[in-house]
PDB file of N, CA, C and O in Angstrom:
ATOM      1  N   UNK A   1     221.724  88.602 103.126  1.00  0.00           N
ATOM      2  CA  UNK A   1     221.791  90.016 103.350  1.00  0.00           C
ATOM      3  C   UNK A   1     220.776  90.354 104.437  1.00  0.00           C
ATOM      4  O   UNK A   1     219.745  89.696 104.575  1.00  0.00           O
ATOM      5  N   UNK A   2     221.151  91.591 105.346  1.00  0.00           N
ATOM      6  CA  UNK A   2     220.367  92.179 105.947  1.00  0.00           C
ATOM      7  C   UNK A   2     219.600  93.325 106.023  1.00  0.00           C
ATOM      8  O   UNK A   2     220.264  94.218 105.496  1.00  0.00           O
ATOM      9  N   UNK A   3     218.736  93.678 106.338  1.00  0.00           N
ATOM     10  CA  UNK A   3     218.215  95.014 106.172  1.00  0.00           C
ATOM     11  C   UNK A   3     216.960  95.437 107.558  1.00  0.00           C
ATOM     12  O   UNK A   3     216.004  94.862 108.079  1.00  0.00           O
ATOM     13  N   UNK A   4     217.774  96.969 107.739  1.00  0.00           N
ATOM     14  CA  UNK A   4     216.836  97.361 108.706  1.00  0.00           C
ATOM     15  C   UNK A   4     216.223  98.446 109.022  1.00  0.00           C
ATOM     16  O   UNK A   4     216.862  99.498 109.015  1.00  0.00           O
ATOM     17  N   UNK A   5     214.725  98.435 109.400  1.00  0.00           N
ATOM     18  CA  UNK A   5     213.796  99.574 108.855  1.00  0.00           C
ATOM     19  C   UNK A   5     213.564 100.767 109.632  1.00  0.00           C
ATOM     20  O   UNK A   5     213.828 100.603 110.823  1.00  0.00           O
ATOM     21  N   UNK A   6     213.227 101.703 109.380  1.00  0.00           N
ATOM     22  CA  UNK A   6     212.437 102.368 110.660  1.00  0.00           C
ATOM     23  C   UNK A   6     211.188 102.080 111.497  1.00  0.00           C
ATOM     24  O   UNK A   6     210.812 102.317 112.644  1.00  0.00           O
ATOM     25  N   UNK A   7     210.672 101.405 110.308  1.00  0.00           N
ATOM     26  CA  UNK A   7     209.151 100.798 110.831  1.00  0.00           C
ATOM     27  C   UNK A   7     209.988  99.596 111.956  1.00  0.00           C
ATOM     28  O   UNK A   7     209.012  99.025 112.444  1.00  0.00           O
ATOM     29  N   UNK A   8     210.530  99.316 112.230  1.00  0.00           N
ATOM     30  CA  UNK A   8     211.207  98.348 113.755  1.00  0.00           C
ATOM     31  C   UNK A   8     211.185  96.889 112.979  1.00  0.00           C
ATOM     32  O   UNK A   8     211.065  95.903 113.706  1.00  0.00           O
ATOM     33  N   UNK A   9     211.299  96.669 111.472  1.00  0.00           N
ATOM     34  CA  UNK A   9     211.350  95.070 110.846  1.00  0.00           C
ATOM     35  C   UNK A   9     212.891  94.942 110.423  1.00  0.00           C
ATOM     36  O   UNK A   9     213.353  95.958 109.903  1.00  0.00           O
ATOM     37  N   UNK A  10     213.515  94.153 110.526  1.00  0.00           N
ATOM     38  CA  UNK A  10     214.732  93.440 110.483  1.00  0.00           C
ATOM     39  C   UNK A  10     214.729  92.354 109.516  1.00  0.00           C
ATOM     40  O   UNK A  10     214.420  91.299 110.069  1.00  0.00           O
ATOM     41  N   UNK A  11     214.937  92.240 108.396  1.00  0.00           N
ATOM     42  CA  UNK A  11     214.997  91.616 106.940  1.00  0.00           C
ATOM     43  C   UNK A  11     216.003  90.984 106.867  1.00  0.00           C
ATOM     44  O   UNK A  11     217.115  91.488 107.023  1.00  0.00           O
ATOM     45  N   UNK A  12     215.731  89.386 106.540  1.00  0.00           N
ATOM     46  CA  UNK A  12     217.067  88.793 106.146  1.00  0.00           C
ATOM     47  C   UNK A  12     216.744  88.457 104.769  1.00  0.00           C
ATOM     48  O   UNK A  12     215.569  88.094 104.706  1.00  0.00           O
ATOM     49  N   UNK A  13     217.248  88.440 103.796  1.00  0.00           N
ATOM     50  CA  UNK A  13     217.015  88.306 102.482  1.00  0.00           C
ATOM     51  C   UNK A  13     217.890  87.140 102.074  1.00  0.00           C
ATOM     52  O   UNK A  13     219.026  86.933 102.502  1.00  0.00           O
ATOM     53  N   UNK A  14     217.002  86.151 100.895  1.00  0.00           N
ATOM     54  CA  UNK A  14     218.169  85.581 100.253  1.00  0.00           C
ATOM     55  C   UNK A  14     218.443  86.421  98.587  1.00  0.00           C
ATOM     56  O   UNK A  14     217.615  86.810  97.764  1.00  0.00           O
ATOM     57  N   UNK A  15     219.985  86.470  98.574  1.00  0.00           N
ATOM     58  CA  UNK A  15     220.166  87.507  97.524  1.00  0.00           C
ATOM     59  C   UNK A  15     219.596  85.882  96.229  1.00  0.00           C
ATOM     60  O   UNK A  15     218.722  86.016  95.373  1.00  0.00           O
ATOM     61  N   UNK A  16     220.091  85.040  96.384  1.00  0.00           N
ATOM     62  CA  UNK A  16     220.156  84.248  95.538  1.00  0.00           C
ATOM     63  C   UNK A  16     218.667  84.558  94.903  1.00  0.00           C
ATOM     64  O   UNK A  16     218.581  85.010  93.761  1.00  0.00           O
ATOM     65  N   UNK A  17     217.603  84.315  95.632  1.00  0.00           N
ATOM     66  CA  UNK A  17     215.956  84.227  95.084  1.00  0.00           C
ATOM     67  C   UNK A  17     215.191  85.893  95.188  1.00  0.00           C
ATOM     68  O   UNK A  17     214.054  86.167  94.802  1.00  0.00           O
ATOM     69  N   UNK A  18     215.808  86.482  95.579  1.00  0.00           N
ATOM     70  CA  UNK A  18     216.144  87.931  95.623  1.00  0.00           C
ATOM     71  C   UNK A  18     214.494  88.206  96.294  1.00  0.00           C
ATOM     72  O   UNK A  18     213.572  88.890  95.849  1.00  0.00           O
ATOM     73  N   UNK A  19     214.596  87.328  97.585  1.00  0.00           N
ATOM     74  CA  UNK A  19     213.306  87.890  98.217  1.00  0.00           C
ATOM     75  C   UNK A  19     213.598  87.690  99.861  1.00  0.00           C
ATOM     76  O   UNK A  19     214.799  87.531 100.083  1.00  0.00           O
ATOM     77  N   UNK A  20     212.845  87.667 100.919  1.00  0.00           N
ATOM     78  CA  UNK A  20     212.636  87.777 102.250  1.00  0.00           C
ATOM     79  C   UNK A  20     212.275  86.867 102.609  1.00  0.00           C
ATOM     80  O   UNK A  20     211.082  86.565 102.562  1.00  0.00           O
ATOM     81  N   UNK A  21     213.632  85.764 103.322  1.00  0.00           N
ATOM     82  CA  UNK A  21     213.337  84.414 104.284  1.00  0.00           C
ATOM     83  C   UNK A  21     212.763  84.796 105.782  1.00  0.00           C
ATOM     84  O   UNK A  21     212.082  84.079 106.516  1.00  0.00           O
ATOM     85  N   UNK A  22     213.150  85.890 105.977  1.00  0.00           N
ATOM     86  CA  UNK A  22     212.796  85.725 107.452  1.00  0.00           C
ATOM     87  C   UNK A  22     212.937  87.191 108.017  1.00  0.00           C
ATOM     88  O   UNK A  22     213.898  87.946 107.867  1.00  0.00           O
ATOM     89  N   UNK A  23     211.737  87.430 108.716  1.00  0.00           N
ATOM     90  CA  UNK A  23     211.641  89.018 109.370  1.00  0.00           C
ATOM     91  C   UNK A  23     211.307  89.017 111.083  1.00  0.00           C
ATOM     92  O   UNK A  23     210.576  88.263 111.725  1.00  0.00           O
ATOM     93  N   UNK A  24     212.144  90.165 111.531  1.00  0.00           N
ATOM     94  CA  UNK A  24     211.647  90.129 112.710  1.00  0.00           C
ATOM     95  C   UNK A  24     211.372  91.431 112.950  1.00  0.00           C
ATOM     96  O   UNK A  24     211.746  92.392 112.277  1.00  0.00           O
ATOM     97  N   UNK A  25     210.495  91.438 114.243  1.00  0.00           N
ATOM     98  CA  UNK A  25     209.683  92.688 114.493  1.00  0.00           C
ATOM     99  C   UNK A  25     211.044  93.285 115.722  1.00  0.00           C
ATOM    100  O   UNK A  25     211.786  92.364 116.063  1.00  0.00           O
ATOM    101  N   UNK A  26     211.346  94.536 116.289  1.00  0.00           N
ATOM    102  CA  UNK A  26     212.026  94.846 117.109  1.00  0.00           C
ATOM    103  C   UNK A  26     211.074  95.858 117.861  1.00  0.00           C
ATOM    104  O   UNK A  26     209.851  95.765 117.762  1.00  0.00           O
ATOM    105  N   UNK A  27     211.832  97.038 118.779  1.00  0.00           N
ATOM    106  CA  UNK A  27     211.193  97.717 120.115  1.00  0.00           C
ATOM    107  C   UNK A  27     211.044  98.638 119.711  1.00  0.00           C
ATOM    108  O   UNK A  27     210.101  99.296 120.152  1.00  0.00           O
ATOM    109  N   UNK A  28     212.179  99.392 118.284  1.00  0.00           N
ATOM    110  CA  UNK A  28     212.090 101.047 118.100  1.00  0.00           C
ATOM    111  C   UNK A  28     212.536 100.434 116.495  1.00  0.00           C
ATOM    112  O   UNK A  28     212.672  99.290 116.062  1.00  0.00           O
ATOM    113  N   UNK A  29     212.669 101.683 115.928  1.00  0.00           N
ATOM    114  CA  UNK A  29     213.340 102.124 114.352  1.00  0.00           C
ATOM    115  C   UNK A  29     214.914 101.483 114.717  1.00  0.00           C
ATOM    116  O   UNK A  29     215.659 101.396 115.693  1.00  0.00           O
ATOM    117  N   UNK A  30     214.897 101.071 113.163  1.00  0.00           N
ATOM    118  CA  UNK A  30     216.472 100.380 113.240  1.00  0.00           C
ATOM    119  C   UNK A  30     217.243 100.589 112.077  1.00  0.00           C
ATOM    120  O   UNK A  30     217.232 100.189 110.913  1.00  0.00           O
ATOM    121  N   UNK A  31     218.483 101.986 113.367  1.00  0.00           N
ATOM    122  CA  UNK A  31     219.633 102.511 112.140  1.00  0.00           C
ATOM    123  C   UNK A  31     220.553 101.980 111.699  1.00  0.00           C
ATOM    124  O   UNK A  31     221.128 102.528 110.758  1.00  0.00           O
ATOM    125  N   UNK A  32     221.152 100.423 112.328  1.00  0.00           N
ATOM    126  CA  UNK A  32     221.800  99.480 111.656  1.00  0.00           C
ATOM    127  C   UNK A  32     221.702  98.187 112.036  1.00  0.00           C
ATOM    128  O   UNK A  32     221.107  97.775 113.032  1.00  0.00           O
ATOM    129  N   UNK A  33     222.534  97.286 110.899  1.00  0.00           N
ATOM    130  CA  UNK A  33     222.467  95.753 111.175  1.00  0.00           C
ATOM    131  C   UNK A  33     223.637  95.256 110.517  1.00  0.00           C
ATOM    132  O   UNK A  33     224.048  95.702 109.446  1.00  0.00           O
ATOM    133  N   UNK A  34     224.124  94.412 111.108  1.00  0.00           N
ATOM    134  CA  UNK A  34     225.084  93.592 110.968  1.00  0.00           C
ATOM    135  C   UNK A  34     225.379  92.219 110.881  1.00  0.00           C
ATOM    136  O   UNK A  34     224.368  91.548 111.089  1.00  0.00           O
ATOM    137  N   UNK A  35     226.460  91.500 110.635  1.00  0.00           N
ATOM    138  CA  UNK A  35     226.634  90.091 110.510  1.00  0.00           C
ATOM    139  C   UNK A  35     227.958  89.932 111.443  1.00  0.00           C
ATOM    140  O   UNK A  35     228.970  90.630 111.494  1.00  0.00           O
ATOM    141  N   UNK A  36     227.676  89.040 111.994  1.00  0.00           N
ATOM    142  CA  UNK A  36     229.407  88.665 113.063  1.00  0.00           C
ATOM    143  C   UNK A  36     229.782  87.489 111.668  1.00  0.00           C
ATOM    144  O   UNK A  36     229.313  86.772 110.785  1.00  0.00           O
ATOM    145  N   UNK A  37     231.135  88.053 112.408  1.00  0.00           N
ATOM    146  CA  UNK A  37     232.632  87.411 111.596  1.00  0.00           C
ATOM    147  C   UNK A  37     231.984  86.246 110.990  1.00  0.00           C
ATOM    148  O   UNK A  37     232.203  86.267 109.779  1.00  0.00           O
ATOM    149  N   UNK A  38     231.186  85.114 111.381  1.00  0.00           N
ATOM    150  CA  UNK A  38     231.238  83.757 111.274  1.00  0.00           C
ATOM    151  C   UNK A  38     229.655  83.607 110.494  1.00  0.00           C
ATOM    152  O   UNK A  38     228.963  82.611 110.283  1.00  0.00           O
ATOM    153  N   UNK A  39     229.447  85.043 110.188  1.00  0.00           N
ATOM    154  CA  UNK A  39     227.600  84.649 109.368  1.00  0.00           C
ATOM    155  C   UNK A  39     227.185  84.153 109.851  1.00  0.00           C
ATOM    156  O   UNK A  39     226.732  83.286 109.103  1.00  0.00           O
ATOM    157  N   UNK A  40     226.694  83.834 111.476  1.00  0.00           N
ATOM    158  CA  UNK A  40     225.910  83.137 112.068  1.00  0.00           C
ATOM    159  C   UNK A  40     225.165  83.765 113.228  1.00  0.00           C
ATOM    160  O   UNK A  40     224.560  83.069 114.043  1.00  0.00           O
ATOM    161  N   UNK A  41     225.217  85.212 113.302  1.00  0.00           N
ATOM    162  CA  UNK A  41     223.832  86.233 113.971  1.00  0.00           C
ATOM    163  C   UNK A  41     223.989  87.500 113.387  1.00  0.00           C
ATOM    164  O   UNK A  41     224.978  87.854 112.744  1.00  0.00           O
ATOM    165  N   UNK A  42     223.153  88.066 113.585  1.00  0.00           N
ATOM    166  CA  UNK A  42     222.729  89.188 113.233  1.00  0.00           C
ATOM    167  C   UNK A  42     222.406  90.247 114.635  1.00  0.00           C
ATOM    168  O   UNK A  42     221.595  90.085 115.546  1.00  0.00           O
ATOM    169  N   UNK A  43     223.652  91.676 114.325  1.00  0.00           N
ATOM    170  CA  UNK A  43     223.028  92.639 115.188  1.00  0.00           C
ATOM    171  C   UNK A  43     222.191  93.612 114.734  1.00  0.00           C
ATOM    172  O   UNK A  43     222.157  93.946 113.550  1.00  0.00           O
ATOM    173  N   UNK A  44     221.371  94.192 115.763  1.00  0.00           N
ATOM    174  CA  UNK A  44     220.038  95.449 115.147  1.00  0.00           C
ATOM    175  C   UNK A  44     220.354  96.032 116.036  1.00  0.00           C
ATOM    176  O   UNK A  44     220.475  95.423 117.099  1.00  0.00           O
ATOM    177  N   UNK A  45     220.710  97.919 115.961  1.00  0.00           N
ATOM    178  CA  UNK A  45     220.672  98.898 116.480  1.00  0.00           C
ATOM    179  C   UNK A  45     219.747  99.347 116.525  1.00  0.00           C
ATOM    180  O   UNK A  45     219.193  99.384 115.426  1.00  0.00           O
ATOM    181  N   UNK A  46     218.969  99.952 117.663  1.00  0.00           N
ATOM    182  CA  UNK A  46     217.482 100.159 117.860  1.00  0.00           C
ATOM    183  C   UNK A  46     217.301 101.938 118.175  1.00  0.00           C
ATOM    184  O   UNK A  46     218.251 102.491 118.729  1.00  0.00           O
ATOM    185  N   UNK A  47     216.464 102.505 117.923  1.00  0.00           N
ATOM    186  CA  UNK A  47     216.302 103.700 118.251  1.00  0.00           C
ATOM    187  C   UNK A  47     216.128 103.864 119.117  1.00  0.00           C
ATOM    188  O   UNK A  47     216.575 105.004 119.234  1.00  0.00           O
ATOM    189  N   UNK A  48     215.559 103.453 120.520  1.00  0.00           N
ATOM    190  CA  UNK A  48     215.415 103.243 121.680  1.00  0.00           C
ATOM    191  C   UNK A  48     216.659 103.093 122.268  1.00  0.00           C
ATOM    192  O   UNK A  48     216.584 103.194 123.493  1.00  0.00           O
ATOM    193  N   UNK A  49     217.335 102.971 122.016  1.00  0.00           N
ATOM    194  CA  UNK A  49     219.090 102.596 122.575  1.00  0.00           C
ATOM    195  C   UNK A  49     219.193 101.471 122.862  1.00  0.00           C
ATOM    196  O   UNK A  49     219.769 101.085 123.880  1.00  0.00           O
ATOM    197  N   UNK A  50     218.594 100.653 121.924  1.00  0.00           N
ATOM    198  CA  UNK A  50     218.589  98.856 122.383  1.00  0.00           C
ATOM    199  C   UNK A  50     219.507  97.634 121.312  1.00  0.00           C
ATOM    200  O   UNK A  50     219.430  97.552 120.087  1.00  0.00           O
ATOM    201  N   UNK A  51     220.080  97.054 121.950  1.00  0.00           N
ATOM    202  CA  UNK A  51     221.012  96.385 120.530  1.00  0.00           C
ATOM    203  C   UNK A  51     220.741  94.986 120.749  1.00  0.00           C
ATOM    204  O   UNK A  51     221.297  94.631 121.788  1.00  0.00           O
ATOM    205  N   UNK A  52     220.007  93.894 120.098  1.00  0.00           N
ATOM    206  CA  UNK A  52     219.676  93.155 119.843  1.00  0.00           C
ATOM    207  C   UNK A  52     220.641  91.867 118.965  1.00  0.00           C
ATOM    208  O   UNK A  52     221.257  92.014 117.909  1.00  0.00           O
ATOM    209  N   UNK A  53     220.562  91.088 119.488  1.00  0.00           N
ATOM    210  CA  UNK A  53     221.560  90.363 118.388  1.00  0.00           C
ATOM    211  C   UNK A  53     220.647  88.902 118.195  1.00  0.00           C
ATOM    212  O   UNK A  53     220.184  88.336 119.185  1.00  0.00           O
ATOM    213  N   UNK A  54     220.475  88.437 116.981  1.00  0.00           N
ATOM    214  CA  UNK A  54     219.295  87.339 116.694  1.00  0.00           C
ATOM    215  C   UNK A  54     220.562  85.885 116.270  1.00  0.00           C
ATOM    216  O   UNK A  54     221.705  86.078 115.855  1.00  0.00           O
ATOM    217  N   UNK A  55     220.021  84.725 116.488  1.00  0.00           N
ATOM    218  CA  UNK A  55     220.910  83.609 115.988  1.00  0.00           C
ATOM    219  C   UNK A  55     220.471  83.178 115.056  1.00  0.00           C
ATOM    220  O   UNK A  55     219.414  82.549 115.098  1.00  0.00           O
ATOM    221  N   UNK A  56     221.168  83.389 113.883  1.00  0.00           N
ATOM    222  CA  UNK A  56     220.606  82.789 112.369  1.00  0.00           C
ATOM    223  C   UNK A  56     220.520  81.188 112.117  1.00  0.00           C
ATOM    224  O   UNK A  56     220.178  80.588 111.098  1.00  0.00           O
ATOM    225  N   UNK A  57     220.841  80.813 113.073  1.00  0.00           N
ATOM    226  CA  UNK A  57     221.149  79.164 113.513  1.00  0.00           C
ATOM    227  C   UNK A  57     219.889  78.614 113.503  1.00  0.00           C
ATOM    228  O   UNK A  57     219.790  77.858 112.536  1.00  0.00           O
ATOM    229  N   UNK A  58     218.755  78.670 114.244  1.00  0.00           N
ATOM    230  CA  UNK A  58     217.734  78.249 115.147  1.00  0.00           C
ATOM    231  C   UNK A  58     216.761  78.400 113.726  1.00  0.00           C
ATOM    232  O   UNK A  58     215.556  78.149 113.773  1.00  0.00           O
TER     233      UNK A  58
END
């Protein structure tokens, strides 16, 4: 799962252990996030008008 803050942190959660594998910092507040078709990145909509997309791969 994803989750994204105003404070500009981007949360990937595992639901299984129901805690936070991995966070990233972004540029502005972030009003959404997403998963592409294949669960393998993540987009962040930025308040700044910036859209970010991270590779869950790496």
């Amino acid at each position: 799962m994803a989750s994204g803050l105003l404070d500009k942190c981007i949360n990937i959660w595992s639901v299984k252990e129901a805690k936070i594998v991995r966070a990233y910092n972004g540029s502005g507040g972030i009003f959404e996030v997403c998963w592409n078709k294949e669960r393998k990145k993540v987009a962040a909509c930025f308040a700044n008008k910036k859209v970010c997309v991270f590779d869950m791969r790496l």
